[in-house]
C-alpha positions in Angstrom: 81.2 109.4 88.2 81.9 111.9 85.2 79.2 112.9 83.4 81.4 111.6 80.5 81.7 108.5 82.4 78.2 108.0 82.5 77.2 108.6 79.6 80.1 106.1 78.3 78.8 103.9 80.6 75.1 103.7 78.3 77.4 103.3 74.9 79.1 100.6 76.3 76.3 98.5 77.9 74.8 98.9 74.1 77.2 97.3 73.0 76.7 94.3 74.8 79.5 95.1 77.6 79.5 92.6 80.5 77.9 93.2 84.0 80.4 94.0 87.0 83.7 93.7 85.0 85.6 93.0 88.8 85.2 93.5 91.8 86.6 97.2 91.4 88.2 98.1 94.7 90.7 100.4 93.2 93.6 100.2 95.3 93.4 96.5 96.2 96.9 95.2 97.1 97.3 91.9 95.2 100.7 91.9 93.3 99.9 91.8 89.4 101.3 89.4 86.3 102.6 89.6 83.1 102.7 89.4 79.3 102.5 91.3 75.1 101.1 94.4 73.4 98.0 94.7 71.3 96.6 97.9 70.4 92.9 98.2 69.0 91.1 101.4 67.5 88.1 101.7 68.8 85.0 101.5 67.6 82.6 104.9 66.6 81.5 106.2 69.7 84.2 109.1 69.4 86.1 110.5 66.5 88.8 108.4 65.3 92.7 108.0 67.1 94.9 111.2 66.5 91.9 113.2 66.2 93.7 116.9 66.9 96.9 114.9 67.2 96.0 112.9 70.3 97.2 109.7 70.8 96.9 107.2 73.3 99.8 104.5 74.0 99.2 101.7 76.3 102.3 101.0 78.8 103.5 97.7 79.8 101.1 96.0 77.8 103.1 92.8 79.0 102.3 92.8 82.6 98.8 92.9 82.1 97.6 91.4 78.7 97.0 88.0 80.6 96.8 87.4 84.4 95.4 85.3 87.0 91.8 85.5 88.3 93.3 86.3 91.8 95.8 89.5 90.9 94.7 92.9 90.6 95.1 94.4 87.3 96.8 98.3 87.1 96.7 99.7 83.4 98.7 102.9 82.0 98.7 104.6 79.0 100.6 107.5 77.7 99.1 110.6 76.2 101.0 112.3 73.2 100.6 115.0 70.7 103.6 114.7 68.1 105.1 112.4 70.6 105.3 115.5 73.3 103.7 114.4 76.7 100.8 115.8 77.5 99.3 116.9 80.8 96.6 119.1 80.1 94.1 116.7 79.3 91.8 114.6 80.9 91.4 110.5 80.9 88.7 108.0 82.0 89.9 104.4 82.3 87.5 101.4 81.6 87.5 97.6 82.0 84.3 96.9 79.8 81.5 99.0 81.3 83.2 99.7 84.8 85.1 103.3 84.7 87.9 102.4 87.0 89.7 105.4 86.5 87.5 109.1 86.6 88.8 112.4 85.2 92.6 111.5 85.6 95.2 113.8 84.7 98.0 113.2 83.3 101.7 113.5 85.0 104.2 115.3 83.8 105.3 113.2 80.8 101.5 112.2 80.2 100.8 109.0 82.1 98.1 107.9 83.9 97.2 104.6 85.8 94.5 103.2 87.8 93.9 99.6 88.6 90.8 97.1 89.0 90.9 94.7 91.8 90.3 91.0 90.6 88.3 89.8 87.3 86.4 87.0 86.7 88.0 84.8 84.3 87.4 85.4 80.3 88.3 88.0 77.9 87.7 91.8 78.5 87.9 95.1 76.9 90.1 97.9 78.1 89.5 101.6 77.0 90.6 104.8 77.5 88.9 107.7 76.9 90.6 111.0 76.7 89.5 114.5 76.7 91.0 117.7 75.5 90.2 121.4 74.3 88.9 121.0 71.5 89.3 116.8 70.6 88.7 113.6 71.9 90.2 110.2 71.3 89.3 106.3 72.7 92.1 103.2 72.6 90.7 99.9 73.2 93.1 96.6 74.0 91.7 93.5 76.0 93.0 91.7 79.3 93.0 87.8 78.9 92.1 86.6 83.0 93.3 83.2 83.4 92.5 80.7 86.1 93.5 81.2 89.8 97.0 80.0 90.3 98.0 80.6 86.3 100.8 82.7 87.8 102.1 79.9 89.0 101.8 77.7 86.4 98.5 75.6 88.2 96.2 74.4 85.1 92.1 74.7 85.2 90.8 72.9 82.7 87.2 74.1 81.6 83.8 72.8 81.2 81.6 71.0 83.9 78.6 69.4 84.7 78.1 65.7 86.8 78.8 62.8 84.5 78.7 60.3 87.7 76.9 59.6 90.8 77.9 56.6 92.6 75.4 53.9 94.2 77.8 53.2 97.2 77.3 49.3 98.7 78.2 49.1 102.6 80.8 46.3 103.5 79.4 43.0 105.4 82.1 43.2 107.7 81.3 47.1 109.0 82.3 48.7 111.2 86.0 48.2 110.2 87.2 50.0 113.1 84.9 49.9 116.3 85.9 52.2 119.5 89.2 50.6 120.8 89.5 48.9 123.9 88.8 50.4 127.2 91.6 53.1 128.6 92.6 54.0 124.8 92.6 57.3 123.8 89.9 55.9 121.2 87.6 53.7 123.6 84.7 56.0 122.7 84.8 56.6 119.5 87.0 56.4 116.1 86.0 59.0 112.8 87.3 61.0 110.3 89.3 58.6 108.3 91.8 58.7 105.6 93.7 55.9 104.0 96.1 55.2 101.6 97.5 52.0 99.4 100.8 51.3 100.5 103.1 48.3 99.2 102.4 46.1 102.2 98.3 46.5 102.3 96.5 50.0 103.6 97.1 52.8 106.3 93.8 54.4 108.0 94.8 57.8 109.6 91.9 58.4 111.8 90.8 60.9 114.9 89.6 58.9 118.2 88.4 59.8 121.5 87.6 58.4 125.1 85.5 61.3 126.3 85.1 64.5 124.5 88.1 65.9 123.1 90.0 63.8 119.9 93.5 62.5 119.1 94.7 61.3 115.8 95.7 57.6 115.9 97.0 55.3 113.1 96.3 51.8 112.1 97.4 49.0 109.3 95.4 46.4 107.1 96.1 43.8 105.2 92.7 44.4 103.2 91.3 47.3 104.5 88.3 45.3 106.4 90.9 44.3 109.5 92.8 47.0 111.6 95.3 47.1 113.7 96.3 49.7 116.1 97.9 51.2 119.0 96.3 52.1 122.3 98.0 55.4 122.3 97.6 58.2 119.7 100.0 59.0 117.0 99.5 62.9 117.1 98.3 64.1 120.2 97.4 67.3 121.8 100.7 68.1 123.5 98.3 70.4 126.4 101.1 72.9 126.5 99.6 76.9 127.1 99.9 78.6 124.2 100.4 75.8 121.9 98.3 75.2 118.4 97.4 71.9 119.9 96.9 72.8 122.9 93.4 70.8 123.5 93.0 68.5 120.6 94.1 66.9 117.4 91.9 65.8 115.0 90.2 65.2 111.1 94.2 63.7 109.9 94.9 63.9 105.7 97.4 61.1 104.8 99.4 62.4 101.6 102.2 60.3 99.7 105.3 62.9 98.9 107.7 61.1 96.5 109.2 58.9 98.4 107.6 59.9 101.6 104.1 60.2 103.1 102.8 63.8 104.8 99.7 63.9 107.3 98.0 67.0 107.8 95.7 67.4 110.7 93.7 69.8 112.9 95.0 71.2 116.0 92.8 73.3 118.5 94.6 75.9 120.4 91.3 77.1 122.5 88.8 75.2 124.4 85.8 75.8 121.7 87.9 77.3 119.0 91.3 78.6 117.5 91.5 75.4 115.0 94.7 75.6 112.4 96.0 72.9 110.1 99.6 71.5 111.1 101.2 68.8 109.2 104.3 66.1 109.9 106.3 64.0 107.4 108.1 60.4 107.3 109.0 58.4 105.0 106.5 55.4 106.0 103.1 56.4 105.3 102.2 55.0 109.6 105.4 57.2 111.2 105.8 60.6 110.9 107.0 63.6 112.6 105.8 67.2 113.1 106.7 70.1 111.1 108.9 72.6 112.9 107.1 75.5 111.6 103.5 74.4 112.8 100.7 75.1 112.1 101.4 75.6 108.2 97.8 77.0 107.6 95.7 79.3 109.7 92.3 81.3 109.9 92.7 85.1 108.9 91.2 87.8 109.7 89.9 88.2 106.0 88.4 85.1 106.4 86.2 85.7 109.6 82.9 87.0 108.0 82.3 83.4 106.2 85.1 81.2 107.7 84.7 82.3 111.5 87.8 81.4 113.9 88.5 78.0 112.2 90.0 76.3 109.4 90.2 72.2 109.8 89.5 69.0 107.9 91.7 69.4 105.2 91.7 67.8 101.8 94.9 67.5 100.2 96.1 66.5 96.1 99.5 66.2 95.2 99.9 66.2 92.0 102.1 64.9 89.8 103.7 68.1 88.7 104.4 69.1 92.0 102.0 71.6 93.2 99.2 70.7 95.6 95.6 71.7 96.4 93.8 71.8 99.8 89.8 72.3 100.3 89.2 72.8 104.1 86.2 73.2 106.5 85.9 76.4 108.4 83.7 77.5 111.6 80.7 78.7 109.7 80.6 75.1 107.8 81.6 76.5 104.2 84.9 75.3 102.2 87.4 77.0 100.8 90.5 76.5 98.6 93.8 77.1 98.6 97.2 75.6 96.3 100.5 75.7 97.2 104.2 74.5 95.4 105.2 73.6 98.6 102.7 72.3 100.5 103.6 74.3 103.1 103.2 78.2 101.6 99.3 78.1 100.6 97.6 80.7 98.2 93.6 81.0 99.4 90.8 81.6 96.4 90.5 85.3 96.6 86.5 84.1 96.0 86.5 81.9 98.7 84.1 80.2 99.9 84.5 77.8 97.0 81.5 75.5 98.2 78.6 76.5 100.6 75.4 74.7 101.4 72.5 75.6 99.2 70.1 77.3 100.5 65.8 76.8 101.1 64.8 73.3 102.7 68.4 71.5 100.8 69.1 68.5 102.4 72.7 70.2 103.0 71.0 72.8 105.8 73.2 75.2 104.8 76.2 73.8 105.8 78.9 71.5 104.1 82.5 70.0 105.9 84.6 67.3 106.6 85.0 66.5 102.7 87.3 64.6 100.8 88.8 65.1 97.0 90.3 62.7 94.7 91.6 63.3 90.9 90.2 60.7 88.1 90.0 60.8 84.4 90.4 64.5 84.3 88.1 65.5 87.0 87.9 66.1 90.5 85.4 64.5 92.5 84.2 65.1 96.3 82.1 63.6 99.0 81.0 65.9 101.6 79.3 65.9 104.7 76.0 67.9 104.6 73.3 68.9 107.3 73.1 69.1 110.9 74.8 67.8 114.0 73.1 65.0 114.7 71.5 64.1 111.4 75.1 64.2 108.9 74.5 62.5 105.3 77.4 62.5 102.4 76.9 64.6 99.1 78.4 64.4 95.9 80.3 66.8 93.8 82.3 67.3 90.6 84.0 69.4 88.6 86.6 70.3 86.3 89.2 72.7 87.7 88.7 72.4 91.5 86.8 75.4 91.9 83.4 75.4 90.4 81.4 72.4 91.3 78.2 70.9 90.4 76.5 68.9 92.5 74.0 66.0 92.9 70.6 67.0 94.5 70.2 64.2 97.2 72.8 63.0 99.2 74.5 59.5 97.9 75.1 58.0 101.4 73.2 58.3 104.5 72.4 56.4 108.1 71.7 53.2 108.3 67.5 53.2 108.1 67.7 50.2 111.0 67.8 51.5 114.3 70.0 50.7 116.8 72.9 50.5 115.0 76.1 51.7 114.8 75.4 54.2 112.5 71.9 54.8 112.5 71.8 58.5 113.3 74.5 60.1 111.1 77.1 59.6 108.9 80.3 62.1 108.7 83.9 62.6 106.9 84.1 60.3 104.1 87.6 59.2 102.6 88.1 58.4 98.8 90.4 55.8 97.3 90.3 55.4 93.8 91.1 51.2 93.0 91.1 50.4 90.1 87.2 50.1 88.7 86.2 50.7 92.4 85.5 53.6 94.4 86.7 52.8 98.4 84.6 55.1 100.6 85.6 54.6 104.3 83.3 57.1 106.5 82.2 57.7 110.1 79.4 56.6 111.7 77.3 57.3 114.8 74.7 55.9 116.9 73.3 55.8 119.9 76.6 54.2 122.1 78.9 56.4 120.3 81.0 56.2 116.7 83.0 53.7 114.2 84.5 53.5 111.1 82.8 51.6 108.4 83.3 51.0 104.7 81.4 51.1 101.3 82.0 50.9 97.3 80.6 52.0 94.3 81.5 50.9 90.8 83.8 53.5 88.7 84.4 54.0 85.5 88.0 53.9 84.0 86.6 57.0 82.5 83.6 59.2 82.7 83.0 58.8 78.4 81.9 55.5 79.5 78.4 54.4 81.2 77.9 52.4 84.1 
């Protein structure tokens, strides 16, 4: 760093400048935004603009006023004496108190440019600084950093906190959906639900298994409590070489499109891992047919360090307006977040992981999957599966724009305390149905003979003003 850098650095953070104004990889490759020009003086740390006849023009003002969280931010500015270029000098570029660009000098006709990788969302101050012979002048404007996915329109409302925990009740009739009968692919065990309301009654897409690796199956109901189903899976491995779903399918995400229905589901392409997201389409919710471009989501190699050689269990929004949000499991049991206008080209969180298990002696052990998100009254709301193999419990999460949760301190639903039973040693991948002033929470189960499906509800709110 310049010494003029640094000792800029001091005036600013006197001034109350914010702490780690991005990420600052200069050079990061995330395309950039747009918008409108706005040109401060600055304040008194140097002499005032057009001291010695230097001036300082900001350039295309418009493509970086306001941006999205997730887009790296270049900024230019001209330098001018009399309106003649000027090379000859040299110019230190800040975002708040982070000198992204050091001792640059100008080109030719007197521009320079230098970018910040990602911001945090909020307002922030933009300087430069520039240097000559015998003068110096500063030009301060601001960035506005909106939301990830304001490029594309994607709204994040703000605020927070946890208005609601529910007390969920388990159904008499539980398990809903026991192991099927022997020589099914599910004679084992059924898990990882998720249902939807359709006109004639419910439709559970579920994962099942009659030894160690998992099919997804589908089943109907009348009321939710009574299932029928099929012997054979829906969406099964296909245990072609090479294939994305080579060895299993699993952890299915029933989504209504319009007039149609989507399922997303796992697929494992490798004996232990190699998990991707693939998805298939119908127009009833209980038939559907594969994408031809599977899997439409997949593990990176960006992703490795937190997310390890998986990506699975996803939970899917549609929203009215078109767009849609996923929040899936990884390898290293932490979430993260991606939207799409498709729901077939995703966008990840460039801060990904968006949830991770809290640390110390939490409940959560460190590790959080198999969740499920539903949107009520203006807020998002997730049950998760938290803890260890063997020992699963559900926790409880909120929030506002999808990306920054807060969360209850104890889990809201764990095993059954008598033991024996069905599910008396853990309790894994809830599903969410909002009805009406109810809140349907089918989840898995697991005891000592193997695992079901079971049911519970907790009173809702019509909205979260209210109290229970």
């Amino acid at each position: 760093m310049s010494l003029r850098c640094a000792m800029m650095s001091l005036v600013i953070a006197a001034c109350g400048g914010k702490n780690s104004a991005s990420d600052s990889t200069v050079g990061d490759d995330r395309p950039s935004t747009e918008p409108e020009t706005s040109l401060d003086t600055a304040d008194d740390t140097s002499e005032p603009p057009g001291a010695g006849g230097l001036q300082v023009t900001f350039l295309d003002h418009d493509s970086w006023r306001e941006v999205d969280e997730c887009e790296r931010t270049c900024i230019s500015a001209r330098i001018t004496v009399d309106g003649v270029p000027q090379s000859g000098v040299s110019v230190d570029l800040w975002v708040e108190n982070d000198c992204i660009g050091v001792d640059l000098i100008p080109n030719v006709d007197g521009e320079v440019m230098a970018c910040s990788a990602a911001l945090p969302t909020g307002n922030w101050s933009v300087v430069a600084v520039v240097s000559g012979e015998e003068h110096s002048v500063q030009e301060e404007t601001t960035i506005d950093v909106r939301g990830f996915g304001y490029v594309d329109g994607v709204p994040r409302p703000t605020g927070g906190g946890l208005p609601y925990i529910p007390h969920f009740v388990r159904a008499a009739e539980n398990p809903v959906l026991a192991p099927g009968s022997d020589g099914s692919f599910d004679s084992v065990g059924t898990l990882l639900p998720s249902v939807v309301a359709t006109e004639d009654g419910w439709i559970m897409w579920y994962a099942g298994t009659q030894d160690v690796d998992y099919a997804v199956g589908v089943a109907s109901s009348s009321d939710g409590l009574s299932w029928h189903r099929s012997t054979a899976p829906a969406l099964p491995p296909d245990g072609e070489e090479g294939s994305w779903k080579r060895y299993a399918t699993n952890a299915p995400m029933v989504v209504q499109d319009g007039a149609g229905w989507r399922v997303y589901y796992s697929g494992r392409a490798a004996e232990t891992r190699e998990i991707t997201i693939g998805m298939a389409s119908g127009i009833n919710a209980d038939a559907v047919s594969n994408h031809p471009e599977n899997p439409v989501f997949s593990w990176t190699e960006s992703e490795v360090s937190w997310a390890g050689h998986a990506v699975a269990h996803p939970a899917i929004i549609h929203h009215p307006d078109g767009h849609w949000e996923m929040w899936y499991s990884t390898g290293l049991h932490k979430l993260g977040y991606a939207y799409s206008l498709d729901g077939v080209g995703w966008k990840r969180l460039c801060r990904n992981p968006v949830f991770a298990g809290t640390t110390g002696l939490s409940w959560e052990a460190h590790q959080v999957k198999a969740v499920d998100v539903v949107f009520h009254d203006g807020w998002y709301l997730m049950a998760y599966t938290g803890g260890v193999r063997g020992s699963f419990q559900i926790g409880w999460a909120m929030s506002r724009d999808g990306l920054r949760w807060e969360r209850a301190a104890a889990p809201v639903f764990g095993p059954n305390v008598v033991p024996g039973t069905w599910e008396s040693t853990a309790i894994t991948g809830p599903a969410l149905v909002v009805d009406g002033d109810v809140l349907r929470m089918w989840y898995g189960g697991t005891g000592l003979t193997g695992s079901a499906i079971g049911l519970a509800t907790a009173a809702l709110p019509t909205s979260f003003g209210e109290s229970l």
